[in-house]
Z-matrix of the N, CA and C atoms (Angstrom, degrees):
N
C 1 1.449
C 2 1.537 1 110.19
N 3 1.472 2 108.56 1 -42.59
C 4 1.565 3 99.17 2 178.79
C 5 1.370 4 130.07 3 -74.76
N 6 1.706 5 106.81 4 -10.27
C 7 1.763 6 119.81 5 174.66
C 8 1.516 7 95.58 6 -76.79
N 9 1.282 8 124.34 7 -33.88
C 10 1.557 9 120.61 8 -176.40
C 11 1.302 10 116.53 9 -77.22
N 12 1.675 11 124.31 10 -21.42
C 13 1.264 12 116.02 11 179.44
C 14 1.976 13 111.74 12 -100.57
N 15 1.252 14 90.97 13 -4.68
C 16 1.593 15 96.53 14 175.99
C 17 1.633 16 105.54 15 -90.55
N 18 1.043 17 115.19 16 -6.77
C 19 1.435 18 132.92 17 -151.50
C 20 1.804 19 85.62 18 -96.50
N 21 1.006 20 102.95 19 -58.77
C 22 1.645 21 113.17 20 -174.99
C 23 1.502 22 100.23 21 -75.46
N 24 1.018 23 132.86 22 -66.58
C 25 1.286 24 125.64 23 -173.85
C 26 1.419 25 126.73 24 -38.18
N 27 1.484 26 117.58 25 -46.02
C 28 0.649 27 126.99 26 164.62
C 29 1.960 28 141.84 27 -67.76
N 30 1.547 29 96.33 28 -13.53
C 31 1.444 30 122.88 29 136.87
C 32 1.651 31 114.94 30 -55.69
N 33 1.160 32 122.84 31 -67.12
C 34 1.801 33 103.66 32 179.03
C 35 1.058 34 112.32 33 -72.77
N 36 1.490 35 121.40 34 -14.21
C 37 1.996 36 103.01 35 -169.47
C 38 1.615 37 103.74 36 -115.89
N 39 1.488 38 115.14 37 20.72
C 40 1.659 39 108.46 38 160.34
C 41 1.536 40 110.62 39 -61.91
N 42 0.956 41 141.04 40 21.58
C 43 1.552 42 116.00 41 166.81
C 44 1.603 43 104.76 42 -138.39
N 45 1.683 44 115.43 43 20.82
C 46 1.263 45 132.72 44 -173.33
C 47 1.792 46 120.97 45 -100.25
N 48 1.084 47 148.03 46 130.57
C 49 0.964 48 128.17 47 163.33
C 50 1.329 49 134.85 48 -47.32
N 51 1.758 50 114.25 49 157.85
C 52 0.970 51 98.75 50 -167.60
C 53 1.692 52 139.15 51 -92.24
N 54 1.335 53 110.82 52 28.63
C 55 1.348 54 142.47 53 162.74
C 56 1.410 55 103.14 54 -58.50
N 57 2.039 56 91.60 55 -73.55
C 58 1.701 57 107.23 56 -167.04
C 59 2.023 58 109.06 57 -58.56
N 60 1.480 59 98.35 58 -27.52
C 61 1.684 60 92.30 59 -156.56
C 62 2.160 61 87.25 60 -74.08
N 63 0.789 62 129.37 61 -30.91
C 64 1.243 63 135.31 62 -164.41
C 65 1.932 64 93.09 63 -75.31
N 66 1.642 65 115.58 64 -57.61
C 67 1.360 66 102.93 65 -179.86
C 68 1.407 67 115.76 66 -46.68
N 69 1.207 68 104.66 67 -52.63
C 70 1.751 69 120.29 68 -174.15
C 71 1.983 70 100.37 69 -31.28
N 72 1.557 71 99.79 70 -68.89
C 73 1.197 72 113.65 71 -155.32
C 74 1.513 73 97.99 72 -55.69
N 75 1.790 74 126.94 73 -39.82
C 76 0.480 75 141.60 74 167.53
C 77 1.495 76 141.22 75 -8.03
N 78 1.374 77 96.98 76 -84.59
C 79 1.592 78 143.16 77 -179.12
C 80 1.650 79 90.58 78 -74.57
N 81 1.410 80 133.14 79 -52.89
C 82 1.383 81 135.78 80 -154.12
C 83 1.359 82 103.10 81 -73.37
N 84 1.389 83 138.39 82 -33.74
C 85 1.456 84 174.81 83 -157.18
C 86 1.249 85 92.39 84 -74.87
N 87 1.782 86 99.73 85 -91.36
C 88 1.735 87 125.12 86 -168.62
C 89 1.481 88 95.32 87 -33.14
N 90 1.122 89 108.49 88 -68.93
C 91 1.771 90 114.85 89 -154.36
C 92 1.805 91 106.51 90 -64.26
N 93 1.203 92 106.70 91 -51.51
C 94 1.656 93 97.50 92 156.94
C 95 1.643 94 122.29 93 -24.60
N 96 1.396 95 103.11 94 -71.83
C 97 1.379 96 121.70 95 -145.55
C 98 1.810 97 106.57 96 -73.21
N 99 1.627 98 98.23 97 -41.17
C 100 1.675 99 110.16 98 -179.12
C 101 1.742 100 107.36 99 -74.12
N 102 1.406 101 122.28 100 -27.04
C 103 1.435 102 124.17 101 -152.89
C 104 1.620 103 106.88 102 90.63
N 105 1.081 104 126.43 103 -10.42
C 106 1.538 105 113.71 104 -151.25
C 107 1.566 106 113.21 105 -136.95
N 108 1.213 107 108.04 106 161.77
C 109 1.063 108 112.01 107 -177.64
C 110 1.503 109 126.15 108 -110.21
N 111 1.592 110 92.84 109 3.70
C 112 2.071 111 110.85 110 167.67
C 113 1.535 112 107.13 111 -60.09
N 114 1.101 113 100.69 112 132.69
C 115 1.329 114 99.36 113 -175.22
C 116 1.383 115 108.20 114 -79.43
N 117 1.497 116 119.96 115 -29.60
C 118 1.582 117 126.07 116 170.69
C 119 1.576 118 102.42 117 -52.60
N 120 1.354 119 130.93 118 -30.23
C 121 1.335 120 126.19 119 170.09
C 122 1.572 121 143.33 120 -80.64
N 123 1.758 122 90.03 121 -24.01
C 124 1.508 123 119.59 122 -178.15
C 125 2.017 124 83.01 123 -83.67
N 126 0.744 125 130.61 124 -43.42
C 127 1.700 126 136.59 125 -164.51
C 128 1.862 127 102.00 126 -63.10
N 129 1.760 128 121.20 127 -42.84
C 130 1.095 129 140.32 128 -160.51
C 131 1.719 130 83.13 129 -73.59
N 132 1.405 131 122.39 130 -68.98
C 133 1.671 132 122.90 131 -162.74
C 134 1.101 133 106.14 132 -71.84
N 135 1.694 134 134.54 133 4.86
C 136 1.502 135 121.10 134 159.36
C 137 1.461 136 135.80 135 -69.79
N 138 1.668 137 95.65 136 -41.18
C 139 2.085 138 111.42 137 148.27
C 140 1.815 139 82.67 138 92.35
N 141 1.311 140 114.56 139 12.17
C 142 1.434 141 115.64 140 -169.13
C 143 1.382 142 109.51 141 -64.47
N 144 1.877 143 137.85 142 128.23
C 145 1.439 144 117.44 143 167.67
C 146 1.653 145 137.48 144 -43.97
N 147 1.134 146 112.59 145 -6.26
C 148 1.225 147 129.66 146 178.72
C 149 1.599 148 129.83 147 -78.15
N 150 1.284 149 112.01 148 137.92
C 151 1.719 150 109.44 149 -169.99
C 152 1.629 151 97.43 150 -55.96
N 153 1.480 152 102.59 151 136.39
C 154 1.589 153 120.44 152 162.63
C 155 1.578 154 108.98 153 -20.88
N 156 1.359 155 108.01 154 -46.87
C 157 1.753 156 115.07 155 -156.20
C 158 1.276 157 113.17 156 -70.46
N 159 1.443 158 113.05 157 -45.00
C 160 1.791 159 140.43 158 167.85
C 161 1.221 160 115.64 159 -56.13
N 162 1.624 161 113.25 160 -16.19
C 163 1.546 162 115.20 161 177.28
C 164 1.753 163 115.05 162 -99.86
N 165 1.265 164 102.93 163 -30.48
C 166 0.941 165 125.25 164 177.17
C 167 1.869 166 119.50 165 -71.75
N 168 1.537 167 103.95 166 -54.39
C 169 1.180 168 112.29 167 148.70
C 170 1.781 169 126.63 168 -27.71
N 171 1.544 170 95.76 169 -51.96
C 172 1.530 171 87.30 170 -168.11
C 173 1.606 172 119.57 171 -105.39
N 174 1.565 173 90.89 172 -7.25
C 175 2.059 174 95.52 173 158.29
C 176 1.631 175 98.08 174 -70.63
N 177 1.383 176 128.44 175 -20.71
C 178 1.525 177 104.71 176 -155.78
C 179 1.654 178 85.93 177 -91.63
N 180 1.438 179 135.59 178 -45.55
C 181 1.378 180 127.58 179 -173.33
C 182 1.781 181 103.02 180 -57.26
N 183 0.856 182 112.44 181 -25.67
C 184 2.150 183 102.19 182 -167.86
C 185 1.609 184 90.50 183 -81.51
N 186 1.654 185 118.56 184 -27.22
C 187 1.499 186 118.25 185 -169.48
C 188 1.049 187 99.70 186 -58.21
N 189 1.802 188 128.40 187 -56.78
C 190 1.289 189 148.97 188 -132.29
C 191 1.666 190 99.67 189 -79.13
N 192 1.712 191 110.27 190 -32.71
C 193 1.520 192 102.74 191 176.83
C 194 1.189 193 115.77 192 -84.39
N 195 1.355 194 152.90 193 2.87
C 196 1.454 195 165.64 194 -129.07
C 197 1.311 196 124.39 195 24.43
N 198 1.378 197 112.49 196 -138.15
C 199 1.367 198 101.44 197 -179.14
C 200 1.447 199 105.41 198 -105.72
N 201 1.218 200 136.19 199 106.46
C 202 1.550 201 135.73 200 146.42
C 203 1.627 202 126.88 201 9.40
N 204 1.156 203 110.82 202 117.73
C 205 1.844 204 100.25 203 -174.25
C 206 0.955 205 119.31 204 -71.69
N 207 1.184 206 132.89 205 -14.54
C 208 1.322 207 148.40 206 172.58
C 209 1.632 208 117.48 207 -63.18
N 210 1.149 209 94.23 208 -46.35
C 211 1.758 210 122.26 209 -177.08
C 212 1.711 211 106.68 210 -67.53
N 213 1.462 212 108.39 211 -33.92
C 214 1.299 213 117.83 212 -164.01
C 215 1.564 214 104.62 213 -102.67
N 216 1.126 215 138.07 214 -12.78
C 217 1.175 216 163.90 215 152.58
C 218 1.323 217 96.59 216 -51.18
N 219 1.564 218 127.95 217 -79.29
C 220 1.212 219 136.56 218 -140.67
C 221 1.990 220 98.88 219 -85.98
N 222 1.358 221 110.13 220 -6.15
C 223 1.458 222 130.89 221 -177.31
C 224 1.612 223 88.20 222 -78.62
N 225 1.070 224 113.78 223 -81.97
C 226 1.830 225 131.37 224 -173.14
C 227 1.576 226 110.66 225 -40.55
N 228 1.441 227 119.78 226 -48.37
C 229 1.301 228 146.27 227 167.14
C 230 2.101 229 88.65 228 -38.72
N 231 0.869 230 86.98 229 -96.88
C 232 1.918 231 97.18 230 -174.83
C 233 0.974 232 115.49 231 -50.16
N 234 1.548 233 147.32 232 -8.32
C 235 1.043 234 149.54 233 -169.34
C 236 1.699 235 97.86 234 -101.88
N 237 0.952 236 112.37 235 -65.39
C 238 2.138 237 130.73 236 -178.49
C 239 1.691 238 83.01 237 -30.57
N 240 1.545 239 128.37 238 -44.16
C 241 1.540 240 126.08 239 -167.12
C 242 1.299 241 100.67 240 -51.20
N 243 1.177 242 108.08 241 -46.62
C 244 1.713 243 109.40 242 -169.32
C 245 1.375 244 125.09 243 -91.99
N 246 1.500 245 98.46 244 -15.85
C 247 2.130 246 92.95 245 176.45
C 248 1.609 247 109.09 246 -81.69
N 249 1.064 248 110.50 247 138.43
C 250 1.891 249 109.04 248 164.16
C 251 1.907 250 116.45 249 -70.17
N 252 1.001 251 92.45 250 138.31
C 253 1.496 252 96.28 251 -175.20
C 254 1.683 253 145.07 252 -47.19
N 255 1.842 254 81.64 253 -10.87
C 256 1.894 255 114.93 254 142.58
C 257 1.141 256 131.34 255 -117.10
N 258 1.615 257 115.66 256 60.11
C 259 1.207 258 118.61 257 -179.89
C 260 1.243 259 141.11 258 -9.28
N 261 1.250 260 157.84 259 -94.04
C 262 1.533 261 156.33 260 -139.30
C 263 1.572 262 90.51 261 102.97
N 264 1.016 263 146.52 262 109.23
C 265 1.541 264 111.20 263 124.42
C 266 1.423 265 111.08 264 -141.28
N 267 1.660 266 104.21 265 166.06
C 268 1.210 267 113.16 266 -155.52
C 269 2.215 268 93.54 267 -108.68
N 270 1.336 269 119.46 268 155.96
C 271 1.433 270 107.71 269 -161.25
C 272 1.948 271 71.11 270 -161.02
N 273 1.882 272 101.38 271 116.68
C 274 1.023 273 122.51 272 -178.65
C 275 2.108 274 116.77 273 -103.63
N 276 0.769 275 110.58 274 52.56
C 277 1.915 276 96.68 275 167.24
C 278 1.104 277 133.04 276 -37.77
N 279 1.510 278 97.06 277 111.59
C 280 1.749 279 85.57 278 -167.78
C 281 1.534 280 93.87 279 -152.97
N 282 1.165 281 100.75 280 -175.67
C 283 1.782 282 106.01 281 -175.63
C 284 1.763 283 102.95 282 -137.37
N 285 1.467 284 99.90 283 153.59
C 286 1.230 285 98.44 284 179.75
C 287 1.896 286 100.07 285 -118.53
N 288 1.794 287 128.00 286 135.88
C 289 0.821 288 122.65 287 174.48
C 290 1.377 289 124.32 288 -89.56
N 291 1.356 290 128.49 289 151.02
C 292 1.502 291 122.91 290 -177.06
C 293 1.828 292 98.03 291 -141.97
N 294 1.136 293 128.71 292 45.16
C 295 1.163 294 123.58 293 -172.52
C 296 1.679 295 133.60 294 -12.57
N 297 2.249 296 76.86 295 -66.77
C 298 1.397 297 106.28 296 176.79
C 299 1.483 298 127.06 297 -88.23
N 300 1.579 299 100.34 298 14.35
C 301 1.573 300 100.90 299 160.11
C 302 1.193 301 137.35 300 -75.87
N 303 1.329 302 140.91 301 146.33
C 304 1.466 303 138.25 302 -171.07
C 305 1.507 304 103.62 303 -152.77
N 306 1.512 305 123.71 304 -5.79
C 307 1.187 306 112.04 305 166.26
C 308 1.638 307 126.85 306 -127.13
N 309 1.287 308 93.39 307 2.09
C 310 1.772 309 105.48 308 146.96
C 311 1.425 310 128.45 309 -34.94
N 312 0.890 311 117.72 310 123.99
C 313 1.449 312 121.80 311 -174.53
C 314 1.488 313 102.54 312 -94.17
N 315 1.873 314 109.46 313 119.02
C 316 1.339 315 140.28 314 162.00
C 317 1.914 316 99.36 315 69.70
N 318 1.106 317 103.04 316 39.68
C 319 1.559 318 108.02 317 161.16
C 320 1.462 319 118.18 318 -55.97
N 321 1.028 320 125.57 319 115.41
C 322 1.393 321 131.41 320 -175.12
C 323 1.647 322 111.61 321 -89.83
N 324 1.634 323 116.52 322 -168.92
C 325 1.251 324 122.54 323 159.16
C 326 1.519 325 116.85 324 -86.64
N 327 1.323 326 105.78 325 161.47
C 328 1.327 327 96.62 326 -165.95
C 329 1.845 328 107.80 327 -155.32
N 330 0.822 329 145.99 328 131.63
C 331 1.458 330 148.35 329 152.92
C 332 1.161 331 101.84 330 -38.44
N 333 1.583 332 123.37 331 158.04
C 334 1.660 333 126.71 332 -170.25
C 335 1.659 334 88.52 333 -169.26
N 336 1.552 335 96.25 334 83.79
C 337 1.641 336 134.97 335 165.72
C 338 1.504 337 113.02 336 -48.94
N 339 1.237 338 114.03 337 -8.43
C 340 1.759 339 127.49 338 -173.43
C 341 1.549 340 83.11 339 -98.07
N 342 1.443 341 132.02 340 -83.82
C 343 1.064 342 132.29 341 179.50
C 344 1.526 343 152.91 342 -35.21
N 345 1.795 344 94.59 343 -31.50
C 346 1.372 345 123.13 344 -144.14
C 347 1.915 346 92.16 345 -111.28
N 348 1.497 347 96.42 346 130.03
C 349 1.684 348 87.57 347 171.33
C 350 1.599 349 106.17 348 -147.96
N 351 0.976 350 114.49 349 -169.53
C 352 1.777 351 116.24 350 -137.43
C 353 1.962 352 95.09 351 -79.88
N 354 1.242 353 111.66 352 13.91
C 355 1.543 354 92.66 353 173.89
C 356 1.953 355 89.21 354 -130.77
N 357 0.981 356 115.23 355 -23.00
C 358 1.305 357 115.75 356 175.91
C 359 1.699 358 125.14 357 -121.83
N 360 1.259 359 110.12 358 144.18
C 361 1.408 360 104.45 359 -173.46
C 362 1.776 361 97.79 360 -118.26
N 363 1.411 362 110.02 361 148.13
C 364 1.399 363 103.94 362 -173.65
C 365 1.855 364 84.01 363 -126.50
N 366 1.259 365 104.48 364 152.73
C 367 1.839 366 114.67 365 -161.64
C 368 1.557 367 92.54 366 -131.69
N 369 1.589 368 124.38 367 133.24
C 370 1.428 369 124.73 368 -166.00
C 371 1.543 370 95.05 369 -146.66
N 372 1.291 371 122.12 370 -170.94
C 373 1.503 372 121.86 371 179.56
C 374 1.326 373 107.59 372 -101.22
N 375 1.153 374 120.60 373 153.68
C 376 1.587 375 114.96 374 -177.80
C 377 1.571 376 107.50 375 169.24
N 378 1.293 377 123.82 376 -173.42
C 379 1.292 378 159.29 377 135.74
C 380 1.580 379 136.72 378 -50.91
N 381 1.151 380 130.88 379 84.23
C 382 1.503 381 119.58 380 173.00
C 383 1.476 382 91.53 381 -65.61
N 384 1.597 383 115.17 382 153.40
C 385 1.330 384 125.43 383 -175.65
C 386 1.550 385 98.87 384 -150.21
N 387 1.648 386 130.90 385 124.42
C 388 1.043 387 146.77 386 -167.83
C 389 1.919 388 86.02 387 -111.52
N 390 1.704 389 106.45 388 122.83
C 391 1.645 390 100.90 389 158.61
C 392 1.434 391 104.21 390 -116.60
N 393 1.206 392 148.01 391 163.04
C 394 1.465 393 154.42 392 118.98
C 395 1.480 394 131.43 393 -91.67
N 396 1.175 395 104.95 394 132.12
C 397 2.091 396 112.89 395 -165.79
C 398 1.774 397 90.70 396 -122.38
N 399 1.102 398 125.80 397 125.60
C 400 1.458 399 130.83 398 154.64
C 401 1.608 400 100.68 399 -119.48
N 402 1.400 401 89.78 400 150.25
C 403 1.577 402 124.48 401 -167.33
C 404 1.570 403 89.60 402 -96.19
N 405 1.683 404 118.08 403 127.56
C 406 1.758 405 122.47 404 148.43
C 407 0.929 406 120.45 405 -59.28
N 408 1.318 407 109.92 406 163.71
C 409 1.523 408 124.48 407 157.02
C 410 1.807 409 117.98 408 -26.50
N 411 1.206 410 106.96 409 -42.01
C 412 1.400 411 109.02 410 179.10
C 413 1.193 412 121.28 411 -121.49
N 414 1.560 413 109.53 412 60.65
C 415 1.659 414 132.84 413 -164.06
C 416 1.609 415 117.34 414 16.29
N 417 1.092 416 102.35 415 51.61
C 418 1.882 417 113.77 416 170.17
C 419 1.906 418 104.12 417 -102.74
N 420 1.119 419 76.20 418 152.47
C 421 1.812 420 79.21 419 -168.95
C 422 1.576 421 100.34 420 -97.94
N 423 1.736 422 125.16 421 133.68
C 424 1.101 423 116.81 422 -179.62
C 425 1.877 424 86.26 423 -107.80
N 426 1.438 425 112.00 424 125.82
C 427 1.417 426 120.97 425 -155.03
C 428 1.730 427 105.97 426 -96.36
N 429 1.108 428 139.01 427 138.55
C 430 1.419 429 123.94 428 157.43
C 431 1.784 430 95.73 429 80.73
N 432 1.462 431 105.14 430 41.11
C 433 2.064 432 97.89 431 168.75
C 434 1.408 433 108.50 432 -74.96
N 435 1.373 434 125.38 433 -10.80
C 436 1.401 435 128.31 434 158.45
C 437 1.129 436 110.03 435 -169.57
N 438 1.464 437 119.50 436 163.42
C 439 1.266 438 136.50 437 -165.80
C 440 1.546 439 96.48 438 -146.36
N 441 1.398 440 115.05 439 127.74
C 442 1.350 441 117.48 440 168.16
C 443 1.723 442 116.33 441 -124.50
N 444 1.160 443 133.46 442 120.10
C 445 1.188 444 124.39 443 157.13
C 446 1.359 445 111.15 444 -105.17
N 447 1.662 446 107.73 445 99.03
C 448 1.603 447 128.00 446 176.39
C 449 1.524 448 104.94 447 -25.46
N 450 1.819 449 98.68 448 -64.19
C 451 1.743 450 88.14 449 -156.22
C 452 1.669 451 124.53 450 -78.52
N 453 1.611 452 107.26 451 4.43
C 454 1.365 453 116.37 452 170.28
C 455 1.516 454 108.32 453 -99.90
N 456 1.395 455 117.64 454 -11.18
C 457 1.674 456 113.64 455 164.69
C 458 1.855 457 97.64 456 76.03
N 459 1.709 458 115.79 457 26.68
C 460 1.351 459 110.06 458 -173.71
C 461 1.338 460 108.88 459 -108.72
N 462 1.336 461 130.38 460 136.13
C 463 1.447 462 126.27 461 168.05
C 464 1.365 463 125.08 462 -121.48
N 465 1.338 464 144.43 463 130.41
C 466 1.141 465 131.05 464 -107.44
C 467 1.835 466 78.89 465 -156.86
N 468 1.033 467 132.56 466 147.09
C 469 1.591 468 153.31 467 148.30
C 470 1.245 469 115.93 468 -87.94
């Protein structure tokens, strides 16, 4: 599994330095391997000699610049291989709730679909969250072709 995900990674981050091509592989790895997307967890499945904190530290600085256009380019590039030229895809609207948040950064208003029913709408703090899923050539789902959370202005590969 890990020759297959270095294998790919290293498909989007050939035209990246070699800082970024190592985070990529990195980060792409961790989150596989743990289930998760904690970086204290993505840090545990690296097996790296380095204190937890120093690893963690430096997935959060490569996070902080986003993803590279180059990187995201070379994502779209390899992907077009696999969609048929009448796609399938499926495009989910949805919202994410955070009620009891207060230190979230740029939490918006939000509909709260748990709450909310066809004569009343109940409005909570949260996330609108845009997903897209396209189907391959050989009806496999390529999952997460973007992710948008509007009110953080973040776009994600």
């Amino acid at each position: 599994m890990k020759r297959e995900i270095l294998t790919f990674t290293n498909k989007i981050s050939e035209h990246l330095s070699k800082p970024e091509k190592k985070f990529t592989a990195d980060i792409t790895y961790g989150m596989l391997a743990s289930g998760s997307c904690l970086l204290t967890e993505v840090a545990d499945q690296l097996h790296e000699p380095s204190q937890k904190i120093n690893i963690v530290d430096r997935l959060s600085r490569h996070l902080e610049k986003g993803t590279p256009t180059v990187a995201a380019a070379s994502y779209l590039q390899l992907i077009k291989k696999w969609i048929p030229s009448d796609p399938v895809i499926h495009i989910d609207d949805s919202d994410v709730v955070k009620p009891d948040g207060y230190q979230f950064e740029s939490l918006g208003i939000v509909r709260d679909g748990s709450e909310s029913t066809s004569t009343k709408n109940v409005y909570k703090k949260g996330y609108h969250v845009t997903e897209a899923c396209v189907l391959t050539s050989s009806n496999q789902s390529v999952k997460n072709l973007f992710l948008t959370l509007e009110n953080r202005g973040i776009f994600l590969l």
